[in-house]
C-alpha positions in Angstrom: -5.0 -7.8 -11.3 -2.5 -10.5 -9.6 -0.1 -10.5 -6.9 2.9 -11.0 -10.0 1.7 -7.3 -11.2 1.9 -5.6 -7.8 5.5 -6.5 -7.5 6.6 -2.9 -8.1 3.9 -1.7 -5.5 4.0 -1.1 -2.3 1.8 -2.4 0.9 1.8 -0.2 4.1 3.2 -3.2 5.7 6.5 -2.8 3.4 6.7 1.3 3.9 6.7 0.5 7.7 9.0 -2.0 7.8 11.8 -0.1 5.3 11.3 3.4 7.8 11.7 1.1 10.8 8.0 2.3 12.0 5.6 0.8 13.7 2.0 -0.8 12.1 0.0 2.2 11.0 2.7 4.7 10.4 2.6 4.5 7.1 -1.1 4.8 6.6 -1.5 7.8 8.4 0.8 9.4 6.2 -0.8 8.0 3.2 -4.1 10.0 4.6 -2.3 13.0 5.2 -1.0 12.9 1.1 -4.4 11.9 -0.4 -5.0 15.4 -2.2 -1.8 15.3 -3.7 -1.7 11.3 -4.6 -3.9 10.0 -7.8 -5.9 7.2 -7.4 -4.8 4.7 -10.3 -1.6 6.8 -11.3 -0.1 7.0 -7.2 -1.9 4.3 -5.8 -4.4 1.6 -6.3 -7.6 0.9 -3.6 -8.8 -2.6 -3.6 -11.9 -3.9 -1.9 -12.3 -6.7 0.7 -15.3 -8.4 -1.2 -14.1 -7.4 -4.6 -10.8 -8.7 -4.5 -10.7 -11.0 -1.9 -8.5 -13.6 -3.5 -5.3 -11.1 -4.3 -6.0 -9.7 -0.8 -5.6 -13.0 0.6 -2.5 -13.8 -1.8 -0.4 -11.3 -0.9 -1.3 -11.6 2.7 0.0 -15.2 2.4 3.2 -13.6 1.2 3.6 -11.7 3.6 3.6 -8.4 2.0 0.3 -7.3 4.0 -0.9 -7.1 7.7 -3.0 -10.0 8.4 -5.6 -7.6 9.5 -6.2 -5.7 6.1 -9.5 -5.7 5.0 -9.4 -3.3 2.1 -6.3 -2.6 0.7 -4.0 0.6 -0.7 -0.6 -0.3 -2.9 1.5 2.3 -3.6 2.8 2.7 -7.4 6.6 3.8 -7.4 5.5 7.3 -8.2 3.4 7.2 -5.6 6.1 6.2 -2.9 8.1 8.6 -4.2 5.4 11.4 -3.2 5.4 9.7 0.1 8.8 9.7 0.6 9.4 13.2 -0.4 7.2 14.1 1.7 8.6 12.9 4.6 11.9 15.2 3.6 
């Protein structure tokens, strides 16, 4: 997978920033959903070794924290759970 095919996804980084929260918001809400989220279908999980290169892409955009090591992207279904959630 690229950086061009994530483009409807969505980084932590992005959630935080469009509810005006601050870094790890997000995530912790992500972790609070995970029984009702499906990996592959809600989100994708990408490892720091594994996938180093698109990690490093999209950091270079901008779209992730500098710090991410292994990384979660949301699928629009997936933010949708999130942000329902938050209702």
């Amino acid at each position: 997978m690229n950086s061009d095919e994530l483009s409807h996804f969505t980084s932590f980084l992005e959630l935080d920033v469009r509810h005006q929260q601050s870094k790890g918001w997000a995530f912790k809400h992500f972790k609070s959903l995970t029984a009702e989220l499906q990996e592959g279908r809600d989100f994708l999980w990408f490892h720091q070794l594994d996938d180093a290169d698109l990690i490093t892409t999209l950091r270079q955009q901008g779209r992730i924290y500098a710090s991410t090591a292994n990384l979660v992207m949301l699928s629009p279904s997936g933010v949708k759970k999130f942000e329902q959630a938050l209702s």
